[in-house]
Each structure stands twice: as C-alpha cells, then as structure tokens.
N, C-alpha and C positions, 0 to 999 in steps of 0.2 A: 446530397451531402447529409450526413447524420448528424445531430447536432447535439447528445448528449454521452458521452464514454460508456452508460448502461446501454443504449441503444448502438451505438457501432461494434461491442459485444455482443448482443444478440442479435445483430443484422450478419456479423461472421459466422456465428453460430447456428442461424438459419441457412447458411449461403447465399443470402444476399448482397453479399460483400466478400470481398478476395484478401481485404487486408484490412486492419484497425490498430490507432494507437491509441495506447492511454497508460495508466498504470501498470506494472508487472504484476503488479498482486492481483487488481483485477482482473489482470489474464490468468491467472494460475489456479483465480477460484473460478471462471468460466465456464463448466462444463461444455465438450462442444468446443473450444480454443485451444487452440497449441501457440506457448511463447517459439519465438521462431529463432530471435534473440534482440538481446536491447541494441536501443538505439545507440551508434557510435558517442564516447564521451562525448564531443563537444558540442555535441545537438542536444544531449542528453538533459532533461530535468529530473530532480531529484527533490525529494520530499526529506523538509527538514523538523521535527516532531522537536518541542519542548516543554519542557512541566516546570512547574512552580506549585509550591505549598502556600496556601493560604496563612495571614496573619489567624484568622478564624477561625482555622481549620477545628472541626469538633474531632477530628480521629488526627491528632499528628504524626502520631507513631506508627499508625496505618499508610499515611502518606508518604512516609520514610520507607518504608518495606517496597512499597510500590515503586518508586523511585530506584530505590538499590536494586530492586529487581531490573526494574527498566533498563541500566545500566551496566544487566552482570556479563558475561561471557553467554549464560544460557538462553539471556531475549536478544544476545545478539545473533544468535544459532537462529532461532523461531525468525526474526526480521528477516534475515537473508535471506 
C-alpha cells in the first residue's frame, strides 16, 4: 500500500500501480496520469477553501481584490 497521494501518483506514473486516488487536481497536474473519471458523488470528497481578512491586515484593499477575485465567474473557470 502507498501511503502518501504524491507517492500513489508516482507509483501510477511509474507503473507500479494500475489505479490511485486522491485529488483531481493532483491528477491533472501528474504528468504520466490520466483522470479516468471522479469518484461517484456519494463516495465523493470534496475540498472546501475559505478566506477571511485579517483585522491587521497591512494591505486591505489587496485582500479585497483577492477575495472578489476568488469569487468571480473567472476563478471559478480556473477551479473547475
């Protein structure tokens, strides 16, 4: 058994392995990996990302950009 997701990618990747799970993304940056396709929903985990601005924050207006960005139609393109 392999026991880290970088390592059952590169154990696919070698051919010392016939299948691996882990993240889609890190299948997709894998050279050497083909996604084959995801897991059916109900098995499925999913990565839930959140942000918050600092009371501190020394750039707030930068964290605001970031943020709208995070949020617009075009990082939803880029995620997918």
């Amino acid at each position: 058994m392999i026991s880290s997701r970088q390592s059952a990618l590169a154990a696919v990747a070698r051919g010392d392995a016939e299948i691996g799970f882990t993240q889609i993304s890190e299948v997709l940056a894998t050279p050497g990996v083909d996604l084959v396709e995801p897991l059916p929903a109900e098995i499925q985990n999913y990565t839930t990302y959140t942000t918050a601005q600092p009371l501190a924050a020394k750039e707030p207006a930068a964290t605001k950009v970031l943020v709208d960005f995070l949020l617009s139609p075009q990082a939803a393109a880029i995620f997918k």
